[in-house]
Backbone as a ProteinNet text record, in pm:
[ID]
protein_1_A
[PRIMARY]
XXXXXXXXXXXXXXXXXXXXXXXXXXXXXXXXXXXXXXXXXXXXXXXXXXXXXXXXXXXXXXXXXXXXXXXXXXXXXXXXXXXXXXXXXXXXXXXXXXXXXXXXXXXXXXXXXXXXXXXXXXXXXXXXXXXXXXXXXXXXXXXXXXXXXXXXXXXXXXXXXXXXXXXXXXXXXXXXXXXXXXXXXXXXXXXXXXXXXXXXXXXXXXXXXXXXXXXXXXXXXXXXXXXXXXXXXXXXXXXXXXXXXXXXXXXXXXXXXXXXXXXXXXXXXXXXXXXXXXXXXXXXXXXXXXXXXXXXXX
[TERTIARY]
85.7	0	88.5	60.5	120.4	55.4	130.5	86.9	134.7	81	79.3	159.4	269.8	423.3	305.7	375.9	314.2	339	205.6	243.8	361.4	311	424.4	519.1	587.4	720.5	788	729.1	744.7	764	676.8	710.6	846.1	863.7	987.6	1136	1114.9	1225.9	1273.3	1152.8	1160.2	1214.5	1209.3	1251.4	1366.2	1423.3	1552.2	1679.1	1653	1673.2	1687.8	1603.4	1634.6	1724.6	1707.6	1829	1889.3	1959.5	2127.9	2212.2	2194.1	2268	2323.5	2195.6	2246.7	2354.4	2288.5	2390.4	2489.6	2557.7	2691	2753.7	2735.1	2794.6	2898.4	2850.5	2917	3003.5	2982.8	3097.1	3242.3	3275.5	3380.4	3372.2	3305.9	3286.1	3225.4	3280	3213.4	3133.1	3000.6	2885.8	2922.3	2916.1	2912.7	2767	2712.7	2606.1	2546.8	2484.4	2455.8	2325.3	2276.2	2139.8	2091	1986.5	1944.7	1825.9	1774.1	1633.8	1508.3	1421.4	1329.8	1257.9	1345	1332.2	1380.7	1492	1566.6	1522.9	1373.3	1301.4	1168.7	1153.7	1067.5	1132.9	1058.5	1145.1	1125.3	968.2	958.5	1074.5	1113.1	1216	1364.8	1389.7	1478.4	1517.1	1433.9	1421.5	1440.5	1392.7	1396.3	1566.6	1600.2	1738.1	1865.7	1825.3	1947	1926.2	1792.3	1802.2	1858.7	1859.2	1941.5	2071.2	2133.5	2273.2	2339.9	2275.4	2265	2297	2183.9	2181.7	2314.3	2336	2430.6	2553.7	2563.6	2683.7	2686.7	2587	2557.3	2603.5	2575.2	2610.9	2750.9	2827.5	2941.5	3026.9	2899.9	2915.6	2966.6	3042.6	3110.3	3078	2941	2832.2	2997.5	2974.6	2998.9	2915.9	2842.7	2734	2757.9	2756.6	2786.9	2637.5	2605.7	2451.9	2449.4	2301.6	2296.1	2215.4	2160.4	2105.2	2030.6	2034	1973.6	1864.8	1725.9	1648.2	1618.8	1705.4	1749.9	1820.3	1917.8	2019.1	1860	1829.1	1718.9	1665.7	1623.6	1501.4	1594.8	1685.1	1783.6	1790.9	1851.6	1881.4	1739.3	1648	1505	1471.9	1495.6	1460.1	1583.9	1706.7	1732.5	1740.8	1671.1	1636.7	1745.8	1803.8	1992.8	1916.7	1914.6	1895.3	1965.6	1918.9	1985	1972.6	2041.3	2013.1	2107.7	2081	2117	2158.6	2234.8	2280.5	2339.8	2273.5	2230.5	2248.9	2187.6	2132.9	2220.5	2298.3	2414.8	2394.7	2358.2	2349.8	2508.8	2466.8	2580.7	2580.1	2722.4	2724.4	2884.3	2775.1	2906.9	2948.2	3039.6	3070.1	3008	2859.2	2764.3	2669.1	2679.2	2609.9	2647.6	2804.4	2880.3	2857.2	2898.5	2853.6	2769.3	2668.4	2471	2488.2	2528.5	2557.8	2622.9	2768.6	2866.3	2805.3	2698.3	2637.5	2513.8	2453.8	2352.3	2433.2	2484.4	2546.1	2642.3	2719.3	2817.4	2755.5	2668.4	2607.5	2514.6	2388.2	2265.5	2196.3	2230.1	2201.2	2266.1	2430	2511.4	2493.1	2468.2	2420	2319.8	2209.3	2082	2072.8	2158.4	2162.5	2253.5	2341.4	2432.7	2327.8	2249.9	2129.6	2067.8	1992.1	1919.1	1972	2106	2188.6	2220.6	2265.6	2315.8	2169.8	2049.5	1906.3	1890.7	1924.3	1886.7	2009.4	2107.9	2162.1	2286.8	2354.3	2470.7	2568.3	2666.6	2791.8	2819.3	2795.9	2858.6	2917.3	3006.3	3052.2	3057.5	2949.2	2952.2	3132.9	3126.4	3270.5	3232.6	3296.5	3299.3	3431.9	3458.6	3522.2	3692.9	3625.2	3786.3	3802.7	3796	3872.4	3947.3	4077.9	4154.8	4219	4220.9	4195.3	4187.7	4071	3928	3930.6	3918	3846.7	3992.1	4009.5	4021.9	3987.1	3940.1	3850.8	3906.9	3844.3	3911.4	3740.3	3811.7	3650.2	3596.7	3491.8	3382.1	3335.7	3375.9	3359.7	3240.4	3129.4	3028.5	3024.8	2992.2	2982.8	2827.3	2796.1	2650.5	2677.1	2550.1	2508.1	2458.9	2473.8	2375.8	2299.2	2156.4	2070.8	2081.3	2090.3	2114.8	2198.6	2334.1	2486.1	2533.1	2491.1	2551.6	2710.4	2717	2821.9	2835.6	2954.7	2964.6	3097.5	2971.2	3039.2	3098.4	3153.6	3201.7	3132.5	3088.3	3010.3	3068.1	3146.7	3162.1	3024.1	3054.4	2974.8	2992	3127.3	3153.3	3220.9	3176.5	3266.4	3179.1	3181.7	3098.2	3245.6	3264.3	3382.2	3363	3461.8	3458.8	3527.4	3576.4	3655.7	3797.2	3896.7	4050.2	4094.1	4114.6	4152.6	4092.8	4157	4077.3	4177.3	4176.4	4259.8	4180.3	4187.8	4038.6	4117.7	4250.1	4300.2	4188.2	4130.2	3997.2	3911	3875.2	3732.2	3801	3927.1	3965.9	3980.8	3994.5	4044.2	3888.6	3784.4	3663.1	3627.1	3621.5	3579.9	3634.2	3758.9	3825.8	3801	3701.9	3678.7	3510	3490.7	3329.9	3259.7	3313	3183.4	3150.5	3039.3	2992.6	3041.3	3130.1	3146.8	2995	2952	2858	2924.7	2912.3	3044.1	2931.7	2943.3	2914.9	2986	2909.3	2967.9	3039.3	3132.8	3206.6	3357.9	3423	3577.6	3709.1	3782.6	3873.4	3986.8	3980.3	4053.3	4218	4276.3	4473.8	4442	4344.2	4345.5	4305.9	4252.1	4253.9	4119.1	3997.8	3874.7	3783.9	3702.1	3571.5	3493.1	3441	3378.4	3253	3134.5	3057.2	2995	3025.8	3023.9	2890.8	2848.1	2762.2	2789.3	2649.1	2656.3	2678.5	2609.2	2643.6	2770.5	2859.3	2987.3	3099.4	3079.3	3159.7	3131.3	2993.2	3014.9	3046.9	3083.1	3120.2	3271.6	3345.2	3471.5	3534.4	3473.8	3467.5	3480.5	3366.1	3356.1	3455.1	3490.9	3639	3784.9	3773.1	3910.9	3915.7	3829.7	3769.8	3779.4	3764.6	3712.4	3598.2	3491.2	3328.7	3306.7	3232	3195.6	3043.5	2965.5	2884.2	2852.5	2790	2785.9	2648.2	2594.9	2433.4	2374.8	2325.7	2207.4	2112	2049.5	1950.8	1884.3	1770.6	1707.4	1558.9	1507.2	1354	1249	1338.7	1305.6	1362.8	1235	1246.1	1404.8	1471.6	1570.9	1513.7	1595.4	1630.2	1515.6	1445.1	1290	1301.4	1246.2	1212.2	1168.1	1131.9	1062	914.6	874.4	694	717.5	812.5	817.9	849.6	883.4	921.9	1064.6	1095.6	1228.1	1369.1	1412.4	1578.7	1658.7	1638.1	1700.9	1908.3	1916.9	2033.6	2093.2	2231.1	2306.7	2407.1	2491	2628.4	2699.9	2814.4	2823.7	2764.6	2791.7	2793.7	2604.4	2540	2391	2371.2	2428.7	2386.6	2436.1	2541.5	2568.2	2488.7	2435.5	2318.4	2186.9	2132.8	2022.4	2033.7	2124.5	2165.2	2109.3	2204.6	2200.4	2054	2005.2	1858.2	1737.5	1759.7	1716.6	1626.2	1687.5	1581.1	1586.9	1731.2	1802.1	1848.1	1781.6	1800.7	1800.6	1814.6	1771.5	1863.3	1850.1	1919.9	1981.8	1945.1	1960.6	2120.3	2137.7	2237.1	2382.6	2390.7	2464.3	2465.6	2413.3	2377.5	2448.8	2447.1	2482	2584.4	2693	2771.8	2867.2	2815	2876.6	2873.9	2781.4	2803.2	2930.1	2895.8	3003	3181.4	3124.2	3302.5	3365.4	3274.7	3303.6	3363.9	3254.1	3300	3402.7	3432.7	3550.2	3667.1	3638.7	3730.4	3799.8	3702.2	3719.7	3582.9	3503.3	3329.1	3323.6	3294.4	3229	3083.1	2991.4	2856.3	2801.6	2714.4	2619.3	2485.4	2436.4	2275.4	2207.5	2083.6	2019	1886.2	1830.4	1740.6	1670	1515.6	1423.2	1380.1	1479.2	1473.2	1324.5	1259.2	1132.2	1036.3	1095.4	1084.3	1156	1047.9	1126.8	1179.7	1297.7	1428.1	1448.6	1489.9	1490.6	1637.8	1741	1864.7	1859.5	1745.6	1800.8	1677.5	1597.5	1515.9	1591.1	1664.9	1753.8	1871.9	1921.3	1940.1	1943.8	1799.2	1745.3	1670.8	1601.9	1559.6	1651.8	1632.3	1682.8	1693.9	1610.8	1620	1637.8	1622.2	1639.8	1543.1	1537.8	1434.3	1482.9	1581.4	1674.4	1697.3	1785.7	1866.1	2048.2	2101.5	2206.7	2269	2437.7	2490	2641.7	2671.7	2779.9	2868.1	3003.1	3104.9	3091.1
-119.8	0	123.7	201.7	342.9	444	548.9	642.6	783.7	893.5	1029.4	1081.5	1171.8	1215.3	1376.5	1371.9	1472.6	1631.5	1667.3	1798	1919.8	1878.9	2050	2012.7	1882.4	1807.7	1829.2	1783.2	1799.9	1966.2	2064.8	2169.8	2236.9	2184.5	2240.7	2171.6	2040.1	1979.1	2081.2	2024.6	2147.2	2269.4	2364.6	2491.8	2460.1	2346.3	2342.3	2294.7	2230.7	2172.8	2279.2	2401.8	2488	2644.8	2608.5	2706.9	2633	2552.9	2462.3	2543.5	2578.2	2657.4	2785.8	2855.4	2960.7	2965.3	2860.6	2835.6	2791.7	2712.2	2649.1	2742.9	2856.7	2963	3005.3	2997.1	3068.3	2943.5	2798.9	2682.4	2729	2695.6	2739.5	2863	2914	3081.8	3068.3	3222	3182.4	3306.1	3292.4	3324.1	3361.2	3500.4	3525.4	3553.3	3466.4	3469.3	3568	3697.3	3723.3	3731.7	3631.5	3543.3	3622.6	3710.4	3749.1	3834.7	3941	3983.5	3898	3917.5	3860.7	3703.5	3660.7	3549.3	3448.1	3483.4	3334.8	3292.3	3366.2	3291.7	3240.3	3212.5	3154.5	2967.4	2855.7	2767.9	2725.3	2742.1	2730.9	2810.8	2911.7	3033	2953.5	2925.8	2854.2	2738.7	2620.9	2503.2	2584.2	2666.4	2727.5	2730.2	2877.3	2926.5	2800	2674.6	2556.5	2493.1	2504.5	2422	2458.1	2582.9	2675.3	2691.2	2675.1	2669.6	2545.9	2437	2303.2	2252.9	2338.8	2388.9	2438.5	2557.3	2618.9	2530	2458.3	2374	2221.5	2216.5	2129.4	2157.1	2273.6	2311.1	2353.3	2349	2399	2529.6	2610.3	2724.8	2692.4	2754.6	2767.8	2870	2838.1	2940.7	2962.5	3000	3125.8	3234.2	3136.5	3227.5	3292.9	3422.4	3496.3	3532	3504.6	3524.6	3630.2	3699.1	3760.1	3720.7	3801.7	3750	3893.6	3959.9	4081.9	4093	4035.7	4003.9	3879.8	3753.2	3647.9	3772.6	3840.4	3867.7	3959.8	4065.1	4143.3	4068.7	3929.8	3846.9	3807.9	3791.1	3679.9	3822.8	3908.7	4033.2	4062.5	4040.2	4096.3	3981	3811.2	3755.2	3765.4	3804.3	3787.2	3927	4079	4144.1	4256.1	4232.2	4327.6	4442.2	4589.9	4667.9	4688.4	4731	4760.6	4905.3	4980.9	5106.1	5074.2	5207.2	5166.1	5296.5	5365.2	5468.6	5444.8	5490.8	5487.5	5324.3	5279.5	5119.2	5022.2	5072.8	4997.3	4988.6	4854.6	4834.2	4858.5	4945.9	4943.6	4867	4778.3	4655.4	4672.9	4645.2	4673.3	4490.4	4510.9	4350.7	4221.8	4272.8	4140.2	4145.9	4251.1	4250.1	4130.2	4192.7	4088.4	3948.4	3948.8	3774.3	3703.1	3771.3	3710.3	3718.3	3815.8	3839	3765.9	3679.3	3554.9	3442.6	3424.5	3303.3	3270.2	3383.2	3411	3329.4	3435.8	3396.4	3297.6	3299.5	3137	3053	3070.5	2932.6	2915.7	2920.1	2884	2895.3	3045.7	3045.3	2967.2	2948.2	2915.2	2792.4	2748.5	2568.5	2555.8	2589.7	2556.7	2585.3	2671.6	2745.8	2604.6	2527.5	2434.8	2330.1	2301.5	2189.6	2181.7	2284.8	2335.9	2335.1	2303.3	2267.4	2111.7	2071.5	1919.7	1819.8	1900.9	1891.2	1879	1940.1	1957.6	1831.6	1822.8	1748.2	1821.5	1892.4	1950.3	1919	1957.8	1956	2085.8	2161.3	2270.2	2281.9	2354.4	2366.5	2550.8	2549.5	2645.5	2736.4	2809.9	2885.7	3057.9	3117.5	3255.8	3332.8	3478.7	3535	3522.4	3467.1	3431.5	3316.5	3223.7	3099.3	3105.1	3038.9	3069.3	3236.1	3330	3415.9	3469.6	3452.2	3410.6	3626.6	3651.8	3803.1	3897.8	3982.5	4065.4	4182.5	4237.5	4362.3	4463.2	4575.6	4750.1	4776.3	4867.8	4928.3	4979.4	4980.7	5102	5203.5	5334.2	5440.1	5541.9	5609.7	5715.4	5812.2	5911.8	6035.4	6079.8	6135.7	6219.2	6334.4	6478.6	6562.8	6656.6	6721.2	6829.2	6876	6813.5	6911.7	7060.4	7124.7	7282.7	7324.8	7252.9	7331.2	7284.8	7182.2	7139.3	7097.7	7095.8	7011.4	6836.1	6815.3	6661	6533.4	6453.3	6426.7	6246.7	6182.9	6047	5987.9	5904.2	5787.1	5617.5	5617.6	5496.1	5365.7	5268.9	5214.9	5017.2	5064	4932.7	4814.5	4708.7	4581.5	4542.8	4621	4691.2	4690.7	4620.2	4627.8	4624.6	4696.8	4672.9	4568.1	4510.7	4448.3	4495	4454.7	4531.1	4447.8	4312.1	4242.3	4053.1	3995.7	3919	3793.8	3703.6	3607.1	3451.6	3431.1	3335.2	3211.6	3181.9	3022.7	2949.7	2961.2	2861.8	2837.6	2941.6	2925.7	2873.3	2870.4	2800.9	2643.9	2620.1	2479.1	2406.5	2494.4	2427.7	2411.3	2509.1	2486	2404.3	2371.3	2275.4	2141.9	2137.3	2022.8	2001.1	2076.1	2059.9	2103.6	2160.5	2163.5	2348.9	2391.1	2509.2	2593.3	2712.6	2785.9	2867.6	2874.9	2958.8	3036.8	3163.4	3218.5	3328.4	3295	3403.4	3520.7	3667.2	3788.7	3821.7	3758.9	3772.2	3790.9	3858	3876.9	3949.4	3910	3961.8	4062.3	4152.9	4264.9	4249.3	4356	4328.7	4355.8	4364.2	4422.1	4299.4	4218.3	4050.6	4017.9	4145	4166.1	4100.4	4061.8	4021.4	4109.2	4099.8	4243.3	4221	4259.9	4226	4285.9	4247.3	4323.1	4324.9	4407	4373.6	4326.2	4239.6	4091.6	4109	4277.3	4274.4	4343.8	4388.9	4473.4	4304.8	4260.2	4107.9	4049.9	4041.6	3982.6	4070.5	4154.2	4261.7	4271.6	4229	4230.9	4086.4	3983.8	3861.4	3843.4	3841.6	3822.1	3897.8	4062	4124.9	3999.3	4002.4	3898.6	3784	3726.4	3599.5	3602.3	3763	3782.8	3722.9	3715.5	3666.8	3735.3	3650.4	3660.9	3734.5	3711.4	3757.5	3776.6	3899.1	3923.4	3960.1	3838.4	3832.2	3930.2	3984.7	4074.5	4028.3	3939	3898.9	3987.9	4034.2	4151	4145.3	4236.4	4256.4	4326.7	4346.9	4472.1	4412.2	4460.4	4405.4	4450.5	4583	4619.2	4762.2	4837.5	4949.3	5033.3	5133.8	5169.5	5311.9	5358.5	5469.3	5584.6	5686.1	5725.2	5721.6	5665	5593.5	5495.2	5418	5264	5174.2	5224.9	5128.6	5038.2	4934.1	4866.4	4950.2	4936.3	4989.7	4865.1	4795.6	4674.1	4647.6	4783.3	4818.1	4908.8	4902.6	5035.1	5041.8	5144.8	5179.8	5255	5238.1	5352.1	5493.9	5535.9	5714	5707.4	5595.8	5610.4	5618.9	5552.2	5565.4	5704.1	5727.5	5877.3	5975.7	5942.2	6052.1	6031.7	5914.9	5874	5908.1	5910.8	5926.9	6063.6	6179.4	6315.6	6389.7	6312.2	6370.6	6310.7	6219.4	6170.6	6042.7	5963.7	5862.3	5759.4	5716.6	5643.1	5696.5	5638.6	5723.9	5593.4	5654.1	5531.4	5411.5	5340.2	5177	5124.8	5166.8	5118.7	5192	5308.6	5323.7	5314.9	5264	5154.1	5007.8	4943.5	4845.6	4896.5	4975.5	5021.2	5063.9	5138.7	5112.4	5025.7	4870	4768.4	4700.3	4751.9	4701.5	4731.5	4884	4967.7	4909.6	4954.1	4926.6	4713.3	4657.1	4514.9	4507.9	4592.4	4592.5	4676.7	4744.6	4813.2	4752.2	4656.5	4557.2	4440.2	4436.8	4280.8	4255.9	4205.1	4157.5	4191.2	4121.7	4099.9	4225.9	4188.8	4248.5	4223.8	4305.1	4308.6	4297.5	4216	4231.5	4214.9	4322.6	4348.5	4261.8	4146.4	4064.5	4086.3	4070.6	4015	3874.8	3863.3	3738	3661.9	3780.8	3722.9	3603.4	3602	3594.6	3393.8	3299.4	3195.7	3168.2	3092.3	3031.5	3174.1	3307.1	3399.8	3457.4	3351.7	3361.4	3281.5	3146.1	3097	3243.9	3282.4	3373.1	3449.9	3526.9	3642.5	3544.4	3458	3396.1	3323.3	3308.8	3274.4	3343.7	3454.5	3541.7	3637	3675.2	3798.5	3950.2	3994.9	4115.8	4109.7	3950.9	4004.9	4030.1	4001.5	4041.5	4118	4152.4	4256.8	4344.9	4421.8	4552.5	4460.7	4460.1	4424	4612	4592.1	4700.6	4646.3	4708.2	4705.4	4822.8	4776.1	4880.8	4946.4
0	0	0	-112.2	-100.6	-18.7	40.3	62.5	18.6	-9.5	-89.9	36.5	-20.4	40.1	122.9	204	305.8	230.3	218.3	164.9	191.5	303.3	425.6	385.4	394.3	355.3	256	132.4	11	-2.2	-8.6	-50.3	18.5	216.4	231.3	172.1	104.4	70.7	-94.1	-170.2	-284.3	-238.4	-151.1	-122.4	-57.9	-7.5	25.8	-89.2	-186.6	-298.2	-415	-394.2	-507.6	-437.4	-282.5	-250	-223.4	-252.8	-226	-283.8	-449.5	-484.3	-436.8	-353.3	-292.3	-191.2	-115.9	34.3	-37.6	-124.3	-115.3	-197.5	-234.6	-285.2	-152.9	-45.2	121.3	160.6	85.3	123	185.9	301.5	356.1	419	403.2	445.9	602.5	685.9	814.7	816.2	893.1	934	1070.4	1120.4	1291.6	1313.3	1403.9	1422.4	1537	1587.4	1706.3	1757.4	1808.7	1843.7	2010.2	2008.3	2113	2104.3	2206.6	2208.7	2247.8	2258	2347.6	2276.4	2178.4	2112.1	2151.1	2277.2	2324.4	2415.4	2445.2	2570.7	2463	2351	2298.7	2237	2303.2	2257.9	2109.1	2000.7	1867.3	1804	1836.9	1783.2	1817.5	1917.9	1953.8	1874.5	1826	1760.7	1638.5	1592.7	1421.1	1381.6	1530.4	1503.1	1501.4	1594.9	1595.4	1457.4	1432.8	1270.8	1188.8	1183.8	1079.7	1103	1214	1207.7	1148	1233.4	1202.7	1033.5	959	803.5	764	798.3	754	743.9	860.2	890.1	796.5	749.4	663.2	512.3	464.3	304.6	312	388.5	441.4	504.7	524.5	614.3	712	764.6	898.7	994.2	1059.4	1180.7	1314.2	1368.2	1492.5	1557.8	1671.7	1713.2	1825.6	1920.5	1966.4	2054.1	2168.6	2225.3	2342.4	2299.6	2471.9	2551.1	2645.3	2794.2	2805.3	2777.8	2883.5	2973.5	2896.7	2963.9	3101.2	3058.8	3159.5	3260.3	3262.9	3336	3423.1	3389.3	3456.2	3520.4	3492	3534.6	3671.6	3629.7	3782.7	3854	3814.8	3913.5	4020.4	3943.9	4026.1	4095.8	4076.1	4152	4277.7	4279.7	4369.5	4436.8	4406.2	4459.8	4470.3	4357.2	4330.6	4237.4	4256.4	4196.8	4097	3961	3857.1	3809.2	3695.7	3612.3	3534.3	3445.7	3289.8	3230.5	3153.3	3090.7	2952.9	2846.2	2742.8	2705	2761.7	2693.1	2749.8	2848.1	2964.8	3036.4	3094.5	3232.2	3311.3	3419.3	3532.4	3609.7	3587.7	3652.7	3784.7	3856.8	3978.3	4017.3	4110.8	4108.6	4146.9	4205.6	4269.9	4148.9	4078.6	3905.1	3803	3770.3	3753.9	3736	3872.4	3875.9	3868.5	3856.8	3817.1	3674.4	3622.2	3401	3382.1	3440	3419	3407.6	3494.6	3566.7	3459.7	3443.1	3342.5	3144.9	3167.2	3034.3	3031.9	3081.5	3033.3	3140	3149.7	3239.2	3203.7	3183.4	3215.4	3053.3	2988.7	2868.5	2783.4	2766.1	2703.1	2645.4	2760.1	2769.1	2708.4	2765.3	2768.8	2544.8	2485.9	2335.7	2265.4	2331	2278.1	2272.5	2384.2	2396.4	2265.4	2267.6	2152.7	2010.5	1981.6	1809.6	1830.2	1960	1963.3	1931.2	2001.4	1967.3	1818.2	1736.2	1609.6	1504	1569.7	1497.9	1491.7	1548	1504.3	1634.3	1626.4	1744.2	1814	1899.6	1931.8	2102.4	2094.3	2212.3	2301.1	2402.7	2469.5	2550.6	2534.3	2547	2585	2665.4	2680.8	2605.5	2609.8	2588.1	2655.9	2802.1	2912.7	2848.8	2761.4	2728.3	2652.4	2674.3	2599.5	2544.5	2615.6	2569.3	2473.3	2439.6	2288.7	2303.7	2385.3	2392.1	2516.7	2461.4	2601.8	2584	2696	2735.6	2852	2721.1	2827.3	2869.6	3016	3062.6	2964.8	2965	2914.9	2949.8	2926	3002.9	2855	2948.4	2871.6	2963.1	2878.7	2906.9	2886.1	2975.8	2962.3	2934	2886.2	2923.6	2971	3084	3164.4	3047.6	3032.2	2994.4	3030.2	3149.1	3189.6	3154.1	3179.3	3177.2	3042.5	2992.6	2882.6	2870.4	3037.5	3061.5	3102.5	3004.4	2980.9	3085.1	3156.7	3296.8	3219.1	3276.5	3216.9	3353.2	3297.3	3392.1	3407.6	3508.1	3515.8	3554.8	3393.1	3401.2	3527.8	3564.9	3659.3	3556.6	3560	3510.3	3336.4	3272.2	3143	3062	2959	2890.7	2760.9	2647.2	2484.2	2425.4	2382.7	2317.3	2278.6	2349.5	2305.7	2211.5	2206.7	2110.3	2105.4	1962.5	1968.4	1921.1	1975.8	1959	1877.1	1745	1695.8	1737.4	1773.9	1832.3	1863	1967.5	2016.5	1877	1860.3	1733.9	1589.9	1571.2	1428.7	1484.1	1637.7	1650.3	1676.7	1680	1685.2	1552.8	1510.2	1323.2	1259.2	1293.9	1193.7	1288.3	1394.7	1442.3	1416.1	1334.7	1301.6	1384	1492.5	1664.3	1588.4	1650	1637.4	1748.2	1733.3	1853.9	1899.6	2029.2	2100.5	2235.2	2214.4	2279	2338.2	2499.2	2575	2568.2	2587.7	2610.8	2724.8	2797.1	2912.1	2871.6	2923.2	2920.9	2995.2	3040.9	3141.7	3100.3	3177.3	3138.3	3186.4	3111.4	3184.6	3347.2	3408.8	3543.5	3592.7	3530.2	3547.6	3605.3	3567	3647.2	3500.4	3511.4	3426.9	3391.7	3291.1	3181.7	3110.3	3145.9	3100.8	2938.2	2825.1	2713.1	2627	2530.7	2457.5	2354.6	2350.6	2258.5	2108.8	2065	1954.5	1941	2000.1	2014.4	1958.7	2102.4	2082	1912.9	1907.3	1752.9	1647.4	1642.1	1551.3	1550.9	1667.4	1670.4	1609.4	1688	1643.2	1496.8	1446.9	1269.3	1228.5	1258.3	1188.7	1212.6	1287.7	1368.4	1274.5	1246.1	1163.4	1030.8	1001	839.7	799	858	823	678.1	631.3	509.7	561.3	647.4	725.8	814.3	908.6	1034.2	1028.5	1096.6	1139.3	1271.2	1325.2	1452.5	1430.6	1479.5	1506.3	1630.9	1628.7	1692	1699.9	1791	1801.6	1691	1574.5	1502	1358.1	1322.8	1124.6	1056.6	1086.4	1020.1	1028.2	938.9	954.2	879.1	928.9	837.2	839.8	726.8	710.2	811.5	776.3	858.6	847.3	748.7	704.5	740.4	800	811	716.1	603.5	541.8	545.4	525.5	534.7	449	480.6	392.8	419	307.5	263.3	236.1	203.4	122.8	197.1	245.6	295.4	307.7	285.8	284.9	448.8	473.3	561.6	501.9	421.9	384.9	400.4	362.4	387.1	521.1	598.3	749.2	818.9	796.1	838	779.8	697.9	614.8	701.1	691.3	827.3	919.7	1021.9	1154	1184.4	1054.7	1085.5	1041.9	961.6	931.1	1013.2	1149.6	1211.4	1215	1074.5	1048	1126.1	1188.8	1261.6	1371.6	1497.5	1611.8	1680.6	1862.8	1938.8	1916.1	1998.4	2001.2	1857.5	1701.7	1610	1587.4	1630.4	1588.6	1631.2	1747.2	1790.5	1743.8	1713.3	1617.3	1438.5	1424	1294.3	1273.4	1388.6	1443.2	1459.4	1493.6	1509	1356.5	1307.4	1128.8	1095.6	1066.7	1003.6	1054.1	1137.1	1225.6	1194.3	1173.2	1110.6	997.8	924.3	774.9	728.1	779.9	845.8	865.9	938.2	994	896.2	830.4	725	688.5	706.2	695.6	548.9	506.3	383.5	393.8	474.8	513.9	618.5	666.5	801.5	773.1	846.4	826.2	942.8	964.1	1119.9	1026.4	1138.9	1112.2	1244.2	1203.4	1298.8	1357.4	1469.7	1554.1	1566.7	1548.8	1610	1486.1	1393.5	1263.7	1214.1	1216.8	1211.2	1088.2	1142.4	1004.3	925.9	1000.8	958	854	859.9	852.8	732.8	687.5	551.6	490.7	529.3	466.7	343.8	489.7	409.2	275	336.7	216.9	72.1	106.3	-4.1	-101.4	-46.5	-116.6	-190.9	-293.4	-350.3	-279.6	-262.2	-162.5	-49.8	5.4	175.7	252.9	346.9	475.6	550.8	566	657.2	639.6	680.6	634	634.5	519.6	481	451.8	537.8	506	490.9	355	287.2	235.8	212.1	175.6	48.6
[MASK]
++++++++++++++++++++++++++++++++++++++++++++++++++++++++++++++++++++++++++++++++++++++++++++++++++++++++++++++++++++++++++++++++++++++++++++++++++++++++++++++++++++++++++++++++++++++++++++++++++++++++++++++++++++++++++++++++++++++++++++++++++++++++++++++++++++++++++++++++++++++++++++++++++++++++++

């Protein structure tokens, strides 16, 4: 007795079969992945994003994913009753901060994100920025404004660090062992103190260090929009400094755009800000012609 091939099936095998060509165009090429926003507490989103690495690692991409926590880290801080604040989109992390964002991220998330690809069929191995010294990190110091005086004070933000340099030893000896690097945002400074960094800063340095052929943001937010809302698919640095100053790009994005620029800058092939919220959002942008994102290039 026969039975008729499952529809859903069939059409996603067909759609995987006629982008092969696309993906094995990136054969050998590495992908920095930076996987975070309020999607890594969804587990369907979760199962999507390991499949797709899983994928990638399959046509012969070489993924490097880079994750955050922010919301986990808030959630642990409030259950254990540790006050937090924040200056321009930084949490100030003093040293009992610290160690809940360490614990958070190379612990609890880290794992729980490796589960979730070994789940799908792939190999990966959870790792922070202190291994091997994979990362090392200078403070992070901002400056505010007196609205009144229009005088500008520097705010120490505590154990808040950038990226000083980047050592890929660890991540070439995983790649060439097939395992997937997943690399918490943690890293120790020459003062020999622990640094809590942002996730998309780390992957922006990362993929330069690497020479990524692509540097993924995965985010809460479709990409980069107009001021009607529409998407801006396409961008250059000299476009974003044109946005910035005519105010189309304001707010949180342009730090994010930021970390493009300064990649591609670096080496990167290209950047693209994707909506996390958005499943198998990463072969999307790949397979399509235009993109679902905002892709920004040199």
């Amino acid at each position: 007795m026969s039975h008729a091939p499952d529809p859903e099936l069939l059409a996603k095998t067909e759609t995987l079969i006629e982008a092969l060509p696309y993906l094995q165009r990136y054969a050998g090429k590495i992908f920095v992945v930076k996987y975070g926003g309020h999607a890594m507490g969804n587990a369907e989103l979760a199962r999507d994003f390991a499949e797709d690495i899983v994928l990638l690692k399959a046509v012969g991409i070489l993924p490097v994913v880079v994750h955050g926590g922010g919301p986990q880290i808030g959630a642990m801080l409030k259950r254990l009753g540790i006050e937090t604040r924040f200056v321009d989109g930084l949490r100030v992390t003093d040293a009992e901060t610290a160690q809940v964002a360490e614990m958070v991220l190379a612990g609890s998330i880290n794992k729980e994100l490796v589960a979730w690809i070994e789940r799908a069929g792939g190999r990966a191995a959870g790792i922070s920025g202190k291994d091997a010294g994979l990362v090392r990190a200078r403070k992070a110091l901002r400056t505010t404004r007196d609205p009144d005086s229009a005088i500008e004070q520097v705010v120490d933000l505590g154990f808040v660090g950038e990226p000083e340099s980047v050592d890929t030893a660890l991540i070439d000896t995983l790649l060439a062992a097939n395992i997937v690097p997943v690399i918490a945002p943690v890293a120790v400074g020459a003062d020999g103190h622990t640094y809590n960094i942002n996730a998309d800063t780390m992957a922006g340095a990362i993929a330069a260090a690497l020479g990524a052929a692509r540097l993924f943001l995965l985010t809460d937010v479709a990409g980069v929009m107009t001021k009607d809302k529409q998407l801006l698919t396409d961008l250059t640095p000299a476009d974003i400094a044109l946005l910035i100053e005519d105010g189309t790009i304001s707010g949180g994005m342009i730090p994010k755009l930021e970390t493009c620029v300064t990649a591609i800058e670096g080496g990167v092939d290209a950047a693209v800000i994707l909506d996390g919220r958005i499943g198998h959002v990463m072969l999307l942008e790949i397979f399509t012609r235009r993109g679902v994102g905002t892709l920004v290039h040199a």
